[in-house]
MDAnalysis code that builds the backbone (N, CA, C; Angstrom):
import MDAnalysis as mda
import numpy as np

u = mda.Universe.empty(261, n_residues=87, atom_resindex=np.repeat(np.arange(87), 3), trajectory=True)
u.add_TopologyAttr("name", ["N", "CA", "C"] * 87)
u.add_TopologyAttr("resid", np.arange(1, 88))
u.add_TopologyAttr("resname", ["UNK", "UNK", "UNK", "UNK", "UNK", "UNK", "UNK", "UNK", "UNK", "UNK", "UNK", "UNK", "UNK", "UNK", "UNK", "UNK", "UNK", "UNK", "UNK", "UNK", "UNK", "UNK", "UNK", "UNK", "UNK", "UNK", "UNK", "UNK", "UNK", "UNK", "UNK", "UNK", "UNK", "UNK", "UNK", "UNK", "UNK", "UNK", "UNK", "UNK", "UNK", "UNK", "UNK", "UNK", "UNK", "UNK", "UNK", "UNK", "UNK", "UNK", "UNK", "UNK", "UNK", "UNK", "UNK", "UNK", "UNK", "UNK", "UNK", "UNK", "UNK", "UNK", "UNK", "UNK", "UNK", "UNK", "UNK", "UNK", "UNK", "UNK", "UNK", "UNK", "UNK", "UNK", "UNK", "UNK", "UNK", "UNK", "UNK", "UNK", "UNK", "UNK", "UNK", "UNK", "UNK", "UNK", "UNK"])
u.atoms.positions = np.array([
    [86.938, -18.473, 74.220],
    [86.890, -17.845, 75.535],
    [87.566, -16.479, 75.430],
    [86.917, -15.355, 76.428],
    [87.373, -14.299, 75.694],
    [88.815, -13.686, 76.951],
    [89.495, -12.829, 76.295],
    [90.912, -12.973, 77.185],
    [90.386, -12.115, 78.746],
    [89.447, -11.585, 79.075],
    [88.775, -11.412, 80.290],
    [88.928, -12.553, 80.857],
    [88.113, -14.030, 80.543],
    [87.501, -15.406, 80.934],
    [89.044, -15.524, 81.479],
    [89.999, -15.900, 80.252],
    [91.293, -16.268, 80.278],
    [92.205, -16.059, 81.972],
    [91.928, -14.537, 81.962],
    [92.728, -14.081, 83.231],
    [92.325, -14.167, 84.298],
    [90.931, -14.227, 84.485],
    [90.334, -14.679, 85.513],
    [90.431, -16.307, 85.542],
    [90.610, -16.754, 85.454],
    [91.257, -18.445, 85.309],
    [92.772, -18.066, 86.253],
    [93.295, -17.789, 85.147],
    [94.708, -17.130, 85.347],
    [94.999, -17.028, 87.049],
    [94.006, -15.743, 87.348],
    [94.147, -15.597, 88.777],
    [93.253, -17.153, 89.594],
    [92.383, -17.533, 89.353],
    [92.035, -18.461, 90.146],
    [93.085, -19.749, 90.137],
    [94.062, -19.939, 89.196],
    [95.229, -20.842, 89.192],
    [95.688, -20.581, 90.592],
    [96.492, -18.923, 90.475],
    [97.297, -18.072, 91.488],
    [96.707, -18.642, 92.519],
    [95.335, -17.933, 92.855],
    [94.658, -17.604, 94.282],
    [94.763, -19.146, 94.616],
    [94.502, -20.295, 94.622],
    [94.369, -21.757, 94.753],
    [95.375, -22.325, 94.555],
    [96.441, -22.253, 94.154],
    [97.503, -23.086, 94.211],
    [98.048, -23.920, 93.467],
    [97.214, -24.008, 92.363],
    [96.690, -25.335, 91.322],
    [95.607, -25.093, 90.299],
    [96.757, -26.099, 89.443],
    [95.568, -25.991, 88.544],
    [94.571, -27.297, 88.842],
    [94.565, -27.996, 89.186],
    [93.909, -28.686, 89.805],
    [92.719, -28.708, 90.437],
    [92.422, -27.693, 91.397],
    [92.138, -27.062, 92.508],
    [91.067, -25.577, 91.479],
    [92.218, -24.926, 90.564],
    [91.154, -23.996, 89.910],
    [90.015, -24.687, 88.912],
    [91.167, -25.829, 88.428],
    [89.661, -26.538, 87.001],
    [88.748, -27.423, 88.288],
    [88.453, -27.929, 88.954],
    [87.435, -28.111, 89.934],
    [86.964, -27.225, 90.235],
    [87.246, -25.805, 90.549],
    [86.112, -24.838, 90.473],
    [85.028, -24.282, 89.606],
    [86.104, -24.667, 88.718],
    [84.983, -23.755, 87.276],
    [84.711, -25.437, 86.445],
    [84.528, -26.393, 87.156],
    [83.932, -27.636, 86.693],
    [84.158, -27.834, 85.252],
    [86.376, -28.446, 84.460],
    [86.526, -28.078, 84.184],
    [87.758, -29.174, 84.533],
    [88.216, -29.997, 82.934],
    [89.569, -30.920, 83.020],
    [90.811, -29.974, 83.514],
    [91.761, -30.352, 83.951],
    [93.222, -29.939, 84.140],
    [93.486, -29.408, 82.575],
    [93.341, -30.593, 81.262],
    [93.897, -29.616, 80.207],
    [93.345, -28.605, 79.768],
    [92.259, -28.734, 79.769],
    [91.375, -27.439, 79.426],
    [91.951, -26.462, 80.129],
    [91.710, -26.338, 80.767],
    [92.378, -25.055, 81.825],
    [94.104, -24.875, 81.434],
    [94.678, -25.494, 81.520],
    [96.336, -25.447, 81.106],
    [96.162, -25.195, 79.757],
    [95.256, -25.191, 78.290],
    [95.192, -25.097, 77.134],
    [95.059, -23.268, 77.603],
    [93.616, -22.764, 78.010],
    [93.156, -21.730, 77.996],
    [94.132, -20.936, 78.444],
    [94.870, -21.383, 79.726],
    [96.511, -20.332, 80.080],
    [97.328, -20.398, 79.052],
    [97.918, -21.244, 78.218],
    [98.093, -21.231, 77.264],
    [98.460, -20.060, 76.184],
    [96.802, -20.536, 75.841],
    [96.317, -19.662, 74.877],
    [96.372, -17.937, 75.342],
    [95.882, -17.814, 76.546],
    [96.117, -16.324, 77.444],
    [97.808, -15.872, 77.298],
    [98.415, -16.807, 77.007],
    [100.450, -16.391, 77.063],
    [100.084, -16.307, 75.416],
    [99.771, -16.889, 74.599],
    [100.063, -16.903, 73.050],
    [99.838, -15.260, 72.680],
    [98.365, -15.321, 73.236],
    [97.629, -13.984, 73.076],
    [98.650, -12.484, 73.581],
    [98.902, -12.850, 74.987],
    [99.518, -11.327, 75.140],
    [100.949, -11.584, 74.809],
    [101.914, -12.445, 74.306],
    [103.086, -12.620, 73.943],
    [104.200, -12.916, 75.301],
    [103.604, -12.901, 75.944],
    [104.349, -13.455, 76.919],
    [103.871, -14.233, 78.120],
    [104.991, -15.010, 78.708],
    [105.063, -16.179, 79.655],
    [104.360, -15.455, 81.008],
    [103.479, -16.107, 81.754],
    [102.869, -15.516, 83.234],
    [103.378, -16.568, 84.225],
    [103.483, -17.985, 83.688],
    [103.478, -18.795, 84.708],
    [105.020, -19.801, 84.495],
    [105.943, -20.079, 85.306],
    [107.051, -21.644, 85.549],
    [106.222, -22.804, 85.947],
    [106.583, -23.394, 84.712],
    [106.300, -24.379, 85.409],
    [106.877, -25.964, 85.450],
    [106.373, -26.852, 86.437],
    [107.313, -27.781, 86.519],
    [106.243, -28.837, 86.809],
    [106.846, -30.396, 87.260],
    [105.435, -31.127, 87.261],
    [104.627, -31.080, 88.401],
    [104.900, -30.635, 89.267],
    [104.109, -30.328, 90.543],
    [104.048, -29.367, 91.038],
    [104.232, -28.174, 90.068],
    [104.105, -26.736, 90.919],
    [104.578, -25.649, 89.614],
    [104.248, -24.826, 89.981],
    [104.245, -23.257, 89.159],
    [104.841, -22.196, 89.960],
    [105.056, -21.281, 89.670],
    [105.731, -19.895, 89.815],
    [105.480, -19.005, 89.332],
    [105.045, -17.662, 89.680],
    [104.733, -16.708, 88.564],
    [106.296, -16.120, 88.187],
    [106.015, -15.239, 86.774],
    [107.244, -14.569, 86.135],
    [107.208, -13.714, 86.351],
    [107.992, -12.475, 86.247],
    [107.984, -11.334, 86.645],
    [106.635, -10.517, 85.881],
    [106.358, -11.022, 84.779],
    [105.242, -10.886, 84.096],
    [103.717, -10.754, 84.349],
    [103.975, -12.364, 85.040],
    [102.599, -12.888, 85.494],
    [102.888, -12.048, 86.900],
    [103.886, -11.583, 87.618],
    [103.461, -10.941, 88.601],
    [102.486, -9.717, 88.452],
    [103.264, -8.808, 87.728],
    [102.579, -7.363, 86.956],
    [101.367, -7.636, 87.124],
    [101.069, -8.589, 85.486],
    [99.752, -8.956, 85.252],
    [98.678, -9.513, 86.132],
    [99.216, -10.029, 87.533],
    [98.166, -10.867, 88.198],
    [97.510, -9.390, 89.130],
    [98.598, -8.457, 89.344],
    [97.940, -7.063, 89.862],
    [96.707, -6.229, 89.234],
    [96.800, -6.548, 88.006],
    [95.970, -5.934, 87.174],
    [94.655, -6.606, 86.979],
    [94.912, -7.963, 87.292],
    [93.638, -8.986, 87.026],
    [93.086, -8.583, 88.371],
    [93.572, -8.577, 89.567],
    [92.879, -8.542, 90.583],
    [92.265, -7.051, 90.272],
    [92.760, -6.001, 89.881],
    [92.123, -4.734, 89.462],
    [90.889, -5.225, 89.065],
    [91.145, -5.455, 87.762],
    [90.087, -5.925, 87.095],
    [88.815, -6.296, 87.225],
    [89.261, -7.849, 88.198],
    [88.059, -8.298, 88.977],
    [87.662, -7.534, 89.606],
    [87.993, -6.559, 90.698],
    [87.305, -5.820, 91.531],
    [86.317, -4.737, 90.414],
    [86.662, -4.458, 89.586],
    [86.035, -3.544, 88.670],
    [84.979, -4.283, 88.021],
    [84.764, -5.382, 88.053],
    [83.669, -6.376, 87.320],
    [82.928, -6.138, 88.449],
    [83.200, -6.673, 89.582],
    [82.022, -7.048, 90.910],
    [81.777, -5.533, 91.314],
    [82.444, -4.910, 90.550],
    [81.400, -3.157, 90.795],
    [80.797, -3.223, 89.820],
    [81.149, -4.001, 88.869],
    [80.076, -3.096, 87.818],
    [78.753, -3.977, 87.613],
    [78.864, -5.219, 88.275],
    [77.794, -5.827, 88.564],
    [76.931, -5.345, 90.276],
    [77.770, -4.649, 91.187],
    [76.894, -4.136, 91.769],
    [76.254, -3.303, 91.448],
    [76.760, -2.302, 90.342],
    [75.647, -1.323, 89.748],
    [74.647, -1.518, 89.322],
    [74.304, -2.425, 88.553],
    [73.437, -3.627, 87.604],
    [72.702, -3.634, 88.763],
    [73.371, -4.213, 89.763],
    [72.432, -5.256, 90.867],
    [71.633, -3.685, 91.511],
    [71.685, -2.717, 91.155],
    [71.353, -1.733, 91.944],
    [70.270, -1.231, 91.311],
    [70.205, -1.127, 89.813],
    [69.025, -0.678, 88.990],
    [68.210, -1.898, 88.658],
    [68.309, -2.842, 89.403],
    [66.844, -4.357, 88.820],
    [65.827, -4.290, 90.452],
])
């Protein structure tokens, strides 16, 4: 999965509350999804999310970073409206 996929997960954790709640969206076990965040902290070297057995927290990290994902996303759903503009 590529670290785009990763952060957008990432934020759908955030935006929903759960991971729970995000792997039912993207149809999709609890570990899988907790592997792929994971793997998204291995990758950029640092921690985004606290966590505990019934709840999470972002880090000062994952705060930064969750600003940038939402960037991000908004910059995808433009660049697929462009697409959607030349078919």
């Amino acid at each position: 999965m590529s670290t785009t996929s990763q952060l957008l997960l990432f934020l759908d954790v955030v935006q929903q509350g759960s991971f729970t709640k995000a792997a039912a969206l993207h149809e999709m076990d609890n570990s899988s999804l907790s592997k792929q965040i994971k793997k998204l902290e291995s990758e950029l070297g640092v921690q985004l999310l606290n966590r505990s057995t019934r709840s999470f927290s972002l880090t000062s990290a994952g705060e930064e970073i969750l600003e940038q994902t939402l960037l991000l996303k908004d910059t995808l759903n433009h660049i697929q409206l462009i697409a959607d503009s030349y078919q």
